[in-house]
Every structure is written in C-alpha cells, then in structure tokens.
N, C-alpha and C positions, 0 to 999 in steps of 0.2 A: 305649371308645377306647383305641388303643392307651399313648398318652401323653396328660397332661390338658396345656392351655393356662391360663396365670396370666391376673389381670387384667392385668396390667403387658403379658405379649404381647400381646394382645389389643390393648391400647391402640398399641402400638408398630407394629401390623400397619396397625390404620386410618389411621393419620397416613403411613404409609409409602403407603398406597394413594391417600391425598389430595395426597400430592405428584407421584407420580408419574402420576393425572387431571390436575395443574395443570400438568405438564412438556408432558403431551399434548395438554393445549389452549391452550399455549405453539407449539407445533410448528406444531399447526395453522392458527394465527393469523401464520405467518410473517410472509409480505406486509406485512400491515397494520403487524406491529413494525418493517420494517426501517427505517422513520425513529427511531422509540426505541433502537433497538441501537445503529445509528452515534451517534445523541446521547449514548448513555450512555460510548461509546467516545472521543469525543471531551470527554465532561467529565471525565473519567478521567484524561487527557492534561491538560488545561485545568488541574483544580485549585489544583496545588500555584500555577503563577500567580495565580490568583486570591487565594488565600491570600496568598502573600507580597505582592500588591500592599492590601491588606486591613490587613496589619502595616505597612506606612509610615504615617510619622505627623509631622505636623509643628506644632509646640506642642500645640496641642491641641483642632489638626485632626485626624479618624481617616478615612479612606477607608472609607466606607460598604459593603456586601458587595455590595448591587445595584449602586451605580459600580462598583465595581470586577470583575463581572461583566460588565454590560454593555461597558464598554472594553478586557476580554479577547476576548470572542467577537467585538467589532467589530474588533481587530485582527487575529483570526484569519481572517474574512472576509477584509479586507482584502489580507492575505496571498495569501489563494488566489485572488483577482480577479488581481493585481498578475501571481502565474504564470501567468495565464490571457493575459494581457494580454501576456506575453511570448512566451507558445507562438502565438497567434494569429496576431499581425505576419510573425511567422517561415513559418509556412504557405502565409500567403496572398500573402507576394510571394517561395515557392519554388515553391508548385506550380504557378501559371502559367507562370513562366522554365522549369518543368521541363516541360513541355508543348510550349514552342515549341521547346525544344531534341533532344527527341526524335528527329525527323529527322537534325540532325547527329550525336546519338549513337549509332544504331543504324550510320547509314552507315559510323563509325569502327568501330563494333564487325564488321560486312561489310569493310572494307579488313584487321582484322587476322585474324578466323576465315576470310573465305573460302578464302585462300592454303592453310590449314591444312589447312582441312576438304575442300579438292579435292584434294591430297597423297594424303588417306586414302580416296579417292574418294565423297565424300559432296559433294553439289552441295547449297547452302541459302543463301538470299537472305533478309534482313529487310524487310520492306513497311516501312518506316515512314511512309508515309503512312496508309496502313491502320490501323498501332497507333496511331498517334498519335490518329485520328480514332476509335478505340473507346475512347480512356482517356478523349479530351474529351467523350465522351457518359456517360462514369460517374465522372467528378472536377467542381467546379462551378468555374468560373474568376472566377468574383465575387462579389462580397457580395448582387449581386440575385440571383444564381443559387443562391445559398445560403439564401438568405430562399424562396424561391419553393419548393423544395424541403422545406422546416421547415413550409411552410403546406400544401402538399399532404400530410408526414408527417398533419399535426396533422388534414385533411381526412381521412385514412386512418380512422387507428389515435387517434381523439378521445381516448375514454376509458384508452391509455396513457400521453399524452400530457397528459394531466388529474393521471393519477395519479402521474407525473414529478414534474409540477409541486408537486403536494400533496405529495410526498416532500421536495422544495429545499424547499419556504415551511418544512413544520414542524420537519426538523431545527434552524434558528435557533432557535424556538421552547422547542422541547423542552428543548434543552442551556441556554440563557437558564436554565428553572425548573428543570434539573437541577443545574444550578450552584449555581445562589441558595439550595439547600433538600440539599445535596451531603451535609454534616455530619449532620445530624436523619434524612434516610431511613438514611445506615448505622446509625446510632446505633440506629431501628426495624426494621433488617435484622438488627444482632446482636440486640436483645431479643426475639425470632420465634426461636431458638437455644435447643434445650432447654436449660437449666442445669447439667446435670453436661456439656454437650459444649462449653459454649460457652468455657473458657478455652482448650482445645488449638483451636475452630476460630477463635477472635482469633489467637493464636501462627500459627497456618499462613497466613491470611490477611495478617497483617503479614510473613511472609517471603515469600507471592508478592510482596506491592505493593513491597518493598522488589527483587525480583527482577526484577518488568517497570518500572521506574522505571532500575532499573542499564541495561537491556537499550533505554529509548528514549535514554536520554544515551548509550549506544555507538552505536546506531542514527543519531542526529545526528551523531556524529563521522564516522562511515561517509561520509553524506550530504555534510557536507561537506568533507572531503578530497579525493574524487571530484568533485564540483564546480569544486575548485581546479584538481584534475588537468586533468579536461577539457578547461576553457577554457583553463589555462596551456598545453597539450599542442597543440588545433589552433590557438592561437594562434601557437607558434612553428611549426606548417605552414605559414602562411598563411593561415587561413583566414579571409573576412570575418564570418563569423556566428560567432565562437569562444567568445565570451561567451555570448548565448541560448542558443545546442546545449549548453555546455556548463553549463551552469545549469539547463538543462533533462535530461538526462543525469543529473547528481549529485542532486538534489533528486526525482527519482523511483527511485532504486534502491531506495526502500523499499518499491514493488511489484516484486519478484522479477521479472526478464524482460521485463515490458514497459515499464520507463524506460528500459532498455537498450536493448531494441529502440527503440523511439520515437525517444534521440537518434541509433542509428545510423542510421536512415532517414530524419532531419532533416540527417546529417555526409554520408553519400550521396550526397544528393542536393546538397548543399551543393558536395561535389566533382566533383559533372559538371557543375553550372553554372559553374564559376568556373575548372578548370582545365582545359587545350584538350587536354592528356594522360592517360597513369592513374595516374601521381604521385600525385595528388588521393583515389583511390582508394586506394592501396596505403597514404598516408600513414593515410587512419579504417583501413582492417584493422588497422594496427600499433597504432593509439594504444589503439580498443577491442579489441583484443586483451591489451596487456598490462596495460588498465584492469580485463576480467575476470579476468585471474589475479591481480591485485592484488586486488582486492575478493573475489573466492572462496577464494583460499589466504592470503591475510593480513590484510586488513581484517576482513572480516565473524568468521572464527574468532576474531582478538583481541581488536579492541572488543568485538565485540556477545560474541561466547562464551564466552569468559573473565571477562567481566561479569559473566554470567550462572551463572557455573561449570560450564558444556558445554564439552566435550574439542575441540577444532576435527572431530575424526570427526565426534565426535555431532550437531556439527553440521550437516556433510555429509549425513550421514545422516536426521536428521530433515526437512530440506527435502526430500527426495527420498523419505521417506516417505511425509509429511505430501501431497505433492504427489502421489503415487501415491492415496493415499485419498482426500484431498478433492479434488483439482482445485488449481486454480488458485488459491480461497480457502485452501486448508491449505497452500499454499506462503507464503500473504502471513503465515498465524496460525503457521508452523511453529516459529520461536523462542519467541514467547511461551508459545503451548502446552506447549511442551518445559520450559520456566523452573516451569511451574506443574504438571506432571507430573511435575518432580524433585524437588518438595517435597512429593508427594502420596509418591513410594514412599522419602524419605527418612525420612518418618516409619513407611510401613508396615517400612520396613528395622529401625527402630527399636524397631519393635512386634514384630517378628519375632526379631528376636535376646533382647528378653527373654522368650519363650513360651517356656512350658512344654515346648511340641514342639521346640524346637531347645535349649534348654540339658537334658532329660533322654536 
C-alpha cells in the first residue's frame, strides 16, 4: 500500500460512515418526520417560555415542568385558533359580497377601458355575467358548500386526508414530550459528541441559539410594527375591515410573500366592495407599497439583521439566494440559516488565519 491507515482512521472513517447511513435514512424517511421537525421547531421556540414559567414560584409553590408545558402549548394552540378564527370571518363574508359585486365591477372597469381601448382601436367587452358564473362554480359561497367539498376531497384523496390529519393530532403530541424531556435529550445529544470535539461544538452551538433567539425577538418586532402599521394605515383610509387585514398582514410576514400577498388580496378586495370608486384601490397600492419598502429596506435589515450581525445586503442577498435554491422553503429558513452559517465560517475564519498555510 501506498500509505498505511492507523487504527484511530480507521475508527474515524466508520463512525463517519455511520452517520452519514443515519443522515440517509433520515432523508429517506422525510414524510413520516415532518410532524417531529415542526415539533422539534416549535419546542425550540417554546422553551425558554416554558422555562421561565417553570422559575415562578410563590412561597413555596414551584410550577411543575409538566404544568407548565402543558399551559405553554395550550396557549400556543390557542393562539393559532384565535388567528384562524380571525382570517375566516373575514373570508367568508368578502368572498360572497365579492361575487355578487362582480357584475358591477367589471361594468366600471368596461365604462373606463372601453373608451380607451377603442381610441387604440382595439374593441373588448367583459362578460361579467359569464365570469361571474365561472368564479361561482370554483369559490364555495357557504359553509355547506365548503363542507360538501371537504367530504368529497376526503372521498377523493382518503388516505392524504388521513395522513393530514395524523400530521395536526401528532405534532401536539410530539412537542408536549418534546418539551417536558427538552433539557435531558440535549444533555444526551452533547454526550454522543466525541470528547476532544465537544467543548468547541458546545461554544458554537450556544452562539447559534444565542443568534436565532436574537433573530426571533427581531422577527417579533418586525411582525408587530407591521401590524400596527396596517391597521393604523387602512384605518385612516376608511376602511372597514382594517383591523383583521391588518393583523392578518403583520402577523404573517414571517412567511416571506405569502402574508403579504394574503392581506393584499384580503385589502383588494376589501376595496371593491366598500368603495364605489378606485380610491379604494389606489389607497392598498400605496399603503402595501410603502409597507414593502419599509419592511425590506428598513425593518427586516435592522431588527432582524443587525440582530443577527448580517450586513442589511447580506441580507438581501441571502433571501434571494436561499430562495433561488430551495424554493419557497429557503426563503422562510433564509435568515436563520444564514445566522448559523456565519458561525460556521466565523470559526473556520478562525481556524484559517491560525494555519500553518496562511501565516507561513
């Protein structure tokens, strides 16, 4: 042989091989984790609640760790019912009014293009009887039409529809014993840590979580500034839904694009039902327009990036990275990722400038 192999490679090469079979049958098994990912995501989140509500204590009463899990996740629920319960109302008494009002709006939109568009000699009429009668056969106008539709999905596509559901029941679940048992698996996650590697990956580990802990308390600030904006914003338009749209707006921009979207075609359609002009209109282009350049050039670079110690570029930059390579998921993971990739090559920076090959 050209070169001998020590025992200690040898030993280094199998464990290398067995983790990266365990990564590969990690992959494999996607599906079935993606109830344990989001649980583990959201105990992540969770914790330090838990924890502080853990450390109240009064004489000498102590809040138990199971109470005090269990009344973190049931408020977290809670939570998300409450928004559910907000975006739904909103829905279901716009898109029926949006429906009947079709008619009258397409005809305004024919009294102001036709004039235009016959100028340039182009002749074009809106049916709106026609569209109107295709959107009613693919939007459901009521709760039985909705229901009816959930049961034929559920008649479809059974076993998606199964595995939905097994996906909501067990995240509760999961995160519940994820919580309650939070401290003891890390605790057996670092002792699985070889021993000459394990003080530098504690160090590295405690500056991501210190990095994506900075990056959710910007993130919250983000969220709700934007929120206040919102609502304060079409409420001095006029508008009557300014509070839900705008709560519902602020409180999802922490999915990149689509809480934007979302409330702007909640404020839309808000403004063709309620103003008989395009005032109504003109008023969300302005509001969500100077909402996105506030939250892209100032909000998100300073809370969240400066938090984080990302340049507001970098920031720029790795959304648009992140989202070029993954999708739409590397756009929602693209800061955190970035906070934990810049502790990965701050150290290799570190390792680099003392080598051999750079200081000879």
């Amino acid at each position: 042989m050209p070169f001998a192999i020590t025992a200690e490679q040898k030993q280094t090469a199998f464990w290398i091989a067995v983790w990266l079979a365990f990564l590969l049958l990690l992959v494999s098994l996607g599906p079935i984790l993606t109830p344990f990912l989001a649980a583990a995501i959201l105990a992540y989140v969770l914790n330090p609640g838990v924890d502080r509500l853990q450390r109240l204590h009064y004489r000498r009463f102590y809040v138990p760790r199971p109470l005090a899990v269990l009344v973190v996740v049931v408020l977290f629920f809670l939570a998300i019912t409450a928004l559910v319960l907000i975006v739904v109302p909103v829905l279901q008494k716009e898109i029926p009014l949006l429906q009947a009002q079709i008619p009258q709006f397409l005809s305004k939109a024919n009294e102001f293009l036709a004039p235009k568009l016959r100028d340039l000699g182009i002749r074009v009429r809106l049916d709106g009887t026609g569209i109107k009668r295709m959107l009613s056969q693919q939007m459901a106008t009521s709760g039985d039409e909705i229901w009816s539709t959930v049961l034929a999905s559920a008649r479809i596509g059974g076993t998606a529809v199964l595995g939905w559901l097994a996906t909501v029941v067990l995240i509760p679940v999961v995160l519940f014993y994820l919580l309650l048992d939070w401290h003891p698996m890390l605790a057996r996650i670092a002792g699985a840590v070889p021993r000459r590697w394990v003080g530098r990956t504690v160090g590295m580990a405690q500056e991501v979580d210190t990095l994506l802990a900075q990056y959710l308390r910007g993130q919250l600030l983000v969220m709700l500034v934007l929120a206040t904006y919102y609502s304060v914003a079409l409420a001095i338009a006029g508008f009557e839904v300014a509070l839900p749209v705008g709560i519902i707006t602020g409180l999802l921009v922490f999915i990149p694009y689509l809480g934007f979207g979302l409330g702007l075609m909640l404020a839309l359609i808000a403004a063709l039902l309620q103003f008989a002009d395009w005032s109504g209109v003109i008023a969300v282009a302005v509001i969500y327009g100077c909402g996105q350049v506030i939250e892209g050039f100032f909000l998100t670079p300073r809370l969240v990036g400066e938090r984080i110690g990302l340049n507001p570029l970098a920031v720029i930059f790795a959304l648009l990275a992140f989202g070029q390579l993954f999708g739409f998921v590397g756009v929602l993971l693209a800061l955190p990722a970035s906070a934990v990739l810049m502790v990965a090559f701050k150290h290799l920076r570190r390792h680099y400038l003392s080598s051999s090959f750079y200081n000879t």
